[in-house]
C-alpha positions as CSV (number, residue, x, y, z in Angstrom):
1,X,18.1,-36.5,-11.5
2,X,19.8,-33.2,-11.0
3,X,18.2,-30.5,-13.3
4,X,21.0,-28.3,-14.8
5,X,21.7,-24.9,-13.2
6,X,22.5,-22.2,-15.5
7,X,25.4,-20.4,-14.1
8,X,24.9,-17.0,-12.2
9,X,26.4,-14.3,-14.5
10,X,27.4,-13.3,-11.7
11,X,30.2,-16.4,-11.2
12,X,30.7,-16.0,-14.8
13,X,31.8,-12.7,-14.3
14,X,33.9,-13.3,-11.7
15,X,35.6,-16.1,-12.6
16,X,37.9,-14.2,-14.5
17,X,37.0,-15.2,-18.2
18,X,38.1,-12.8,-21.1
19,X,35.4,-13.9,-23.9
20,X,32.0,-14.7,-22.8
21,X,30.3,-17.7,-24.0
22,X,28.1,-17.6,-27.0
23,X,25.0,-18.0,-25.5
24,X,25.6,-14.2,-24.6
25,X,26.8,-12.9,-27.9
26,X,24.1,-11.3,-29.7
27,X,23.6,-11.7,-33.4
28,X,25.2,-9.8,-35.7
29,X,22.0,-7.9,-36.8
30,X,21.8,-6.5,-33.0
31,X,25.9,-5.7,-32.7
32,X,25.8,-3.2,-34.9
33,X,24.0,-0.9,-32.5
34,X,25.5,-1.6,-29.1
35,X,28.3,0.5,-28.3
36,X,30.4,1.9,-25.3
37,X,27.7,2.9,-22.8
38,X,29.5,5.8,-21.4
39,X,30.5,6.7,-24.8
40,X,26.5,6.8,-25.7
41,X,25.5,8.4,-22.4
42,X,27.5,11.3,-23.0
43,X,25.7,12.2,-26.4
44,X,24.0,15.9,-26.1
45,X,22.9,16.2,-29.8
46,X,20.0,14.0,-30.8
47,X,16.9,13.7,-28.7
48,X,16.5,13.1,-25.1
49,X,14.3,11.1,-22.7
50,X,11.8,14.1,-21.1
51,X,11.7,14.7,-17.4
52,X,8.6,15.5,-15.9
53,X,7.5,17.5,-12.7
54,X,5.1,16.3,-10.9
55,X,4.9,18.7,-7.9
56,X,2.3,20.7,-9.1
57,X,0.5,17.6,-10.1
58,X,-1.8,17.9,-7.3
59,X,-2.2,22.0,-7.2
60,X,-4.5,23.7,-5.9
61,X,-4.2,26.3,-8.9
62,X,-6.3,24.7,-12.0
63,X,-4.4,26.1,-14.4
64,X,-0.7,25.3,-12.8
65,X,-2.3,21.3,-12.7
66,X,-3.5,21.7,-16.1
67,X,-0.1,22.4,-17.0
68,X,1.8,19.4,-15.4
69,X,-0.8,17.3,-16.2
70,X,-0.1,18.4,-20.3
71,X,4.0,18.0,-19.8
72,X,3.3,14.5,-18.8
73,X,0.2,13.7,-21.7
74,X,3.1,15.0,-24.1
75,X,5.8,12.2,-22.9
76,X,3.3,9.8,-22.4
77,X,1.9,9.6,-26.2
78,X,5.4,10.6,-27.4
79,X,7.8,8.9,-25.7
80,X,5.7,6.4,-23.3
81,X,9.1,6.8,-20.8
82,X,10.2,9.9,-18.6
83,X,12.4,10.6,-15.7
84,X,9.7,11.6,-12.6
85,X,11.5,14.6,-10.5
86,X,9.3,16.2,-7.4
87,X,7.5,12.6,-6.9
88,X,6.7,12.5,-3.3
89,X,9.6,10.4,-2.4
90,X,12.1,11.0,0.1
91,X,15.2,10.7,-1.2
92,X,16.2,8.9,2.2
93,X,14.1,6.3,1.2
94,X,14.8,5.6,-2.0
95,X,18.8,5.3,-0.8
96,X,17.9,2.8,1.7
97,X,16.1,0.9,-0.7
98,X,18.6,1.1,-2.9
99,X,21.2,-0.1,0.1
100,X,19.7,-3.1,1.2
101,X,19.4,-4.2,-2.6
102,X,23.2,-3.4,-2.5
103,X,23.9,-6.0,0.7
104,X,21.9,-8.9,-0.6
105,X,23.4,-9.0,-3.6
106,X,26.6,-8.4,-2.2
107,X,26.0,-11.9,0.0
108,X,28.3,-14.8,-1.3
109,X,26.4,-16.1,-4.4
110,X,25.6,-19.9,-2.4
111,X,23.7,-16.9,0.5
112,X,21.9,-16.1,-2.4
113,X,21.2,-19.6,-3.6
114,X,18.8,-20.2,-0.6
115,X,16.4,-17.7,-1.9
116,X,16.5,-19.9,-5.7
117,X,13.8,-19.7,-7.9
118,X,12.4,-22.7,-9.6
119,X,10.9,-21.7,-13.3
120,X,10.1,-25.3,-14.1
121,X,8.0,-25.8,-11.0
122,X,6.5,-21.8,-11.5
123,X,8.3,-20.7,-8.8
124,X,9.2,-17.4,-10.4
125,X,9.9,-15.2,-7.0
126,X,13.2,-15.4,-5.8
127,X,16.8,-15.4,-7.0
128,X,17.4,-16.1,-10.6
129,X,19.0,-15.8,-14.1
130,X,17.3,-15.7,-17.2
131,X,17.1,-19.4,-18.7
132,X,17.1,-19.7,-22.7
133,X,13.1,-20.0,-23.4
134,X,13.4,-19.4,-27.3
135,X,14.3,-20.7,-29.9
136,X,17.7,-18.7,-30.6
137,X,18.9,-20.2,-26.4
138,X,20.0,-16.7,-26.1
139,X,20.8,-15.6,-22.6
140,X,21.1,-12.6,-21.1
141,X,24.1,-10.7,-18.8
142,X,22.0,-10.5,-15.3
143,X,20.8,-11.8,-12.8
144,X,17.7,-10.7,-10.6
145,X,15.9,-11.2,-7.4
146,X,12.4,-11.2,-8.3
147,X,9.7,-10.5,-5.9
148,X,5.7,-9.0,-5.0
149,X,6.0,-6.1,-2.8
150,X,2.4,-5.2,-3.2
151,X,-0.5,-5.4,-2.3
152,X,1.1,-6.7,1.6
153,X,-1.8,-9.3,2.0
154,X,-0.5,-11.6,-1.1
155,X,3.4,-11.3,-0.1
156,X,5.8,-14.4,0.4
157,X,7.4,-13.3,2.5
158,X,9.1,-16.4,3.1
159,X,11.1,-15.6,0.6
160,X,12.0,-12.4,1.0
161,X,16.3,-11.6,2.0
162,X,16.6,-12.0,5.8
163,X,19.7,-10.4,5.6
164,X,19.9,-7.5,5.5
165,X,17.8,-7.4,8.4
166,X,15.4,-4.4,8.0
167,X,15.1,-5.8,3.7
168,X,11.4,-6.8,4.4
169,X,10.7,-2.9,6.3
170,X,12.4,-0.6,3.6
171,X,11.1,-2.4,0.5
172,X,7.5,-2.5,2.0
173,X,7.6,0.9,2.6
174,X,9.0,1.9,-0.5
175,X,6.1,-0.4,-2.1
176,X,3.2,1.6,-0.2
177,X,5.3,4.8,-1.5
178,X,5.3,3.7,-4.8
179,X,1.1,2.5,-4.6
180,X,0.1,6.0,-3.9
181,X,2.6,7.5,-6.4
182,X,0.6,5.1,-9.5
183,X,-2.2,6.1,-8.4
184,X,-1.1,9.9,-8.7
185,X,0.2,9.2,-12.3
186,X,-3.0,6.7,-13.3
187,X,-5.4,9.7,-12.5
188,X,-3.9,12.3,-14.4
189,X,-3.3,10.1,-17.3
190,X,-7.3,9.4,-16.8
191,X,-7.9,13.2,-16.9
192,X,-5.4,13.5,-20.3
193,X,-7.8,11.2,-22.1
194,X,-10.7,13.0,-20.9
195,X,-11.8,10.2,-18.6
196,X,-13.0,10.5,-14.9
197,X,-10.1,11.1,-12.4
198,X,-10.7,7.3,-11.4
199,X,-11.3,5.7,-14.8
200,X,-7.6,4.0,-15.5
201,X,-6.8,3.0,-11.7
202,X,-10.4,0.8,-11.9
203,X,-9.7,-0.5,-15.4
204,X,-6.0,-1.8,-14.0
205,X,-8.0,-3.8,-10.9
206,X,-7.7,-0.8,-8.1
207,X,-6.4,-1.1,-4.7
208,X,-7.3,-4.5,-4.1
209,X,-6.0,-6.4,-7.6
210,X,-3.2,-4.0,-9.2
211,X,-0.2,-6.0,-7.8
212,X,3.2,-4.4,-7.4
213,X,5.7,-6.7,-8.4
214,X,9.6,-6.3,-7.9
215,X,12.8,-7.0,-9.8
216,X,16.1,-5.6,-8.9
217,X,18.4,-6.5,-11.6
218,X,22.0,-7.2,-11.3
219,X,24.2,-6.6,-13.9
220,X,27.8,-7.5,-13.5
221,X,30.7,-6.1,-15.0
222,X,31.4,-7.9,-18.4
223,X,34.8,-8.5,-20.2
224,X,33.0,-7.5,-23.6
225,X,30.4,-5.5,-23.1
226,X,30.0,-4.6,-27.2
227,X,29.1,-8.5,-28.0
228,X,26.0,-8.9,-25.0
229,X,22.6,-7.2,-23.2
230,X,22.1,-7.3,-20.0
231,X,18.4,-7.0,-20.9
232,X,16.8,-7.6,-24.5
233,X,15.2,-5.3,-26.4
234,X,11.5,-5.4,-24.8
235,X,7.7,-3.8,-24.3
236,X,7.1,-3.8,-20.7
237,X,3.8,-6.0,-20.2
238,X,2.4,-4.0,-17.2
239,X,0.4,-0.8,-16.8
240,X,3.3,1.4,-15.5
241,X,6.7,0.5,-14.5
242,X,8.9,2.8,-12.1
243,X,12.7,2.3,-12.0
244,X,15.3,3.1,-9.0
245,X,19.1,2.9,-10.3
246,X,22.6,3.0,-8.8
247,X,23.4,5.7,-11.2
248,X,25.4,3.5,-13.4
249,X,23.9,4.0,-17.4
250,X,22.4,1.4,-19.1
251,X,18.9,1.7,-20.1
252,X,18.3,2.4,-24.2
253,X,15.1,3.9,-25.7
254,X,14.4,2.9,-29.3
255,X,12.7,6.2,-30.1
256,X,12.1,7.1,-33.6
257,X,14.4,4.7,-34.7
258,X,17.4,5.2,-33.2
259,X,19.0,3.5,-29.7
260,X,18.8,6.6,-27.0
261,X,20.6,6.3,-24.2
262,X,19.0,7.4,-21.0
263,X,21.2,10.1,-18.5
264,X,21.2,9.5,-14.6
265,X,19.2,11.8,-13.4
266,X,19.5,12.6,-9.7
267,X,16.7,11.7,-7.4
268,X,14.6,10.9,-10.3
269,X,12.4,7.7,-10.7
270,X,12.0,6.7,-14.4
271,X,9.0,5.8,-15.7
272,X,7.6,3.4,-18.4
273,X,4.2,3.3,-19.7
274,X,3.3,-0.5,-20.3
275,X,1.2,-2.4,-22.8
276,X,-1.3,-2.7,-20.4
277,X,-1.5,1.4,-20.4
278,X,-1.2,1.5,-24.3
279,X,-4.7,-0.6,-24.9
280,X,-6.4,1.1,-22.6
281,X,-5.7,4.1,-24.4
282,X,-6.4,2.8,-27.8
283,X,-2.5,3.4,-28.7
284,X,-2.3,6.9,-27.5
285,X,-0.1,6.6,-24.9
286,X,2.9,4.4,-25.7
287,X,5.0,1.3,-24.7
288,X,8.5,2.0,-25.9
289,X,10.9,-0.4,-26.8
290,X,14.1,-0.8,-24.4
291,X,17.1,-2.5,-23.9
292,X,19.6,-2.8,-21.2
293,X,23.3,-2.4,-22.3
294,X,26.6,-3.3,-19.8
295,X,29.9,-2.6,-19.4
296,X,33.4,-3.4,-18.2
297,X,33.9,-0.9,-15.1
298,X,31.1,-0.9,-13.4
299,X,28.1,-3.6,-11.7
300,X,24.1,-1.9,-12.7
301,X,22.1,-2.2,-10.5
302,X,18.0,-1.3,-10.9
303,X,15.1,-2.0,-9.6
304,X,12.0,-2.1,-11.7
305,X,8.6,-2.6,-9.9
306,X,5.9,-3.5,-12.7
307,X,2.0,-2.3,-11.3
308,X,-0.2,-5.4,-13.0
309,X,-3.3,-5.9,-13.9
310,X,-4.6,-9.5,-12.6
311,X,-4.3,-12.3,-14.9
312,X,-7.2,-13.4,-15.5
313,X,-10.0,-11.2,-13.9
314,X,-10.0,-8.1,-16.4
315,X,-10.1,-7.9,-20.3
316,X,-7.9,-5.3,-21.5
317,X,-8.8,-3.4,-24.9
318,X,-9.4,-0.1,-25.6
319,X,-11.6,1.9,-23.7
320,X,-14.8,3.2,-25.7
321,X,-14.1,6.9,-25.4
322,X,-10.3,5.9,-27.3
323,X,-12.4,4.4,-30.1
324,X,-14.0,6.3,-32.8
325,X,-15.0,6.2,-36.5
326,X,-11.5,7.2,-37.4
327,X,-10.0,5.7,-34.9
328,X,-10.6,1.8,-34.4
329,X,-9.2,0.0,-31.9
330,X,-5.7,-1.4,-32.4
331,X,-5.7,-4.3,-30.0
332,X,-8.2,-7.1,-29.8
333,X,-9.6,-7.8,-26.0
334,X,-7.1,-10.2,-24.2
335,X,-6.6,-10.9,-21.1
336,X,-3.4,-9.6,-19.4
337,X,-2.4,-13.5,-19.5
338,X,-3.1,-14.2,-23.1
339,X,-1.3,-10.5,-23.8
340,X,1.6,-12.2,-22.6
341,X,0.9,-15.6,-24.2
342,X,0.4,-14.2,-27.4
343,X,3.6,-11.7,-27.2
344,X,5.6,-15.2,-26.3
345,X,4.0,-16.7,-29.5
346,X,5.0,-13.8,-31.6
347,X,8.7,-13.9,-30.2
348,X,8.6,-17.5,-31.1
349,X,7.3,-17.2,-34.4
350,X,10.1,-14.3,-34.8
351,X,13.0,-16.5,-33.7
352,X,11.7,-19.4,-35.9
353,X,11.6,-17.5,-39.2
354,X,15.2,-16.1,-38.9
């Protein structure tokens, strides 16, 4: 028996339809707050997501550190998302990165089809689109190529785009770029809560368990952008998550509660603290909730690369120094696999109840 594909948004897109189908229309609840994007993105009053320098992160002046390293505690417990600028990498490779994304996804969709995922069987890397998992069958307008890019001795890379040829090279050297750069952020973010430079990086399963794990996202251009999400509103599960863009707008920020609409900032890398972050640090630093919004004009492409803890092999909950008499810890331990298990449940238990 044949299962039932799902439909790439991207064929949907194409195909020429005015009115998308109503698995794709949010409800009306969430409608009221999407609007244009490049209405939003234009915005100047009203708060904006922080950018952060990190190239005196590493000084060899204490105090010129000290003060980087306080720029980035600030965004980190206030916002928990920041555009990185001065990050260590080249701007060359983060264009050909973004390039070969580019050519695979501009392959013929049955090119892409050869690189299928396969949910059901747990087959998540690959090609894919979002299938309806709740209760609600919502679906979302994207799809993805999903893929772990680090660390290099527990690739597939069997899987991994042939074309274009030099994919596998770029990515991989992106990925070993982007290893060093966590490490970077997860020691200073040790120093801001007064722990040892190494603290966080050990807690998150250190060279050997943190995994790297890929997702460009492809959002195509949608005939009404006001009635869908390309992504949900979310927490990011990992420790950190770094984000490359074609400098097309999309990504919201639910910041003090209000949608914020992140600028494209040049040569930047964007930055999410994840859950995994926020129990270490007994809720100090955050995980902010964000969506994805599209448009008519113009495809989005992005690629996020989550840094995970292993599954099963850690308990995360707040570290003992986060914890005090007036300050008791705000997440029970979990393992990163029952965090996710029990934020499913929750989501479940959400869609049931409306």
């Amino acid at each position: 028996m044949m299962t039932s594909v799902a439909p790439r948004v991207e064929s949907l897109a194409s195909s020429g339809i005015q009115s998308i189908p109503k698995e794709y229309i949010r409800p009306q609840e969430e409608l009221t707050s999407i609007g244009n994007v490049f209405e939003e993105v234009q915005k100047e009053e009203g708060p904006q997501v922080p950018t952060i320098d990190l190239k005196e992160i590493e000084s060899e002046d204490k105090e010129v550190r000290e003060r980087c390293r306080l720029e980035l505690k600030k965004a980190a417990m206030d916002w928990g998302v920041m555009h990185l600028v001065n990050h260590g990498i080249s701007e060359e490779l983060m264009d050909r990165v973004r390039e070969v994304g580019q050519k695979f996804f501009q392959l013929p969709i049955e090119e892409k089809e050869k690189y299928a995922n396969d949910q059901g069987s747990g087959m998540i890397q690959g090609y894919g689109s979002k299938l309806a998992n709740n209760a609600s069958g919502q679906l979302e307008w994207e799809d993805y190529f999903f893929h772990l890019v680090y660390p290099e001795d527990k690739r597939d890379l069997s899987i991994w785009p042939k074309t274009p040829t030099d994919y596998t090279e770029i990515t991989s050297a992106y990925a070993r770029q982007l290893r060093g750069l966590a490490s970077k952020i997860l020691s200073a973010l040790s120093l801001c809560l007064g722990l040892e430079q190494g603290r966080l990086e050990k807690e998150v399963g250190g060279l050997e368990q943190l995994l790297l794990q890929m997702k460009i996202n492809y959002y195509p251009k949608c005939p009404q952008p006001e009635l869908a999400l390309g992504v949900e509103a979310h927490t990011d599960v990992s420790a950190l998550t770094f984000i490359l863009h074609n400098m097309v707008p999309g990504l919201q920020l639910f910041y003090q509660g209000k949608w914020v609409t992140a600028k494209c900032v040049p040569n930047s890398i964007i930055m999410h603290i994840g859950d995994t972050i926020e129990i270490l640090s007994n809720g100090k630093f955050k995980s902010i909730l964000h969506r994805g919004l599209v448009n008519k004009e113009k495809v989005r492409i992005s690629w996020a690369v989550f840094c995970e803890p292993p599954k099963d092999k850690i308990i995360l909950k707040p570290l003992p120094e986060t914890v005090s008499e007036t300050e008791p810890p705000l997440f029970p331990p979990r393992t990163f696999a029952q965090h996710i298990e029990h934020k499913l449940f929750r989501k479940t238990q959400d869609a049931l109840s409306k």
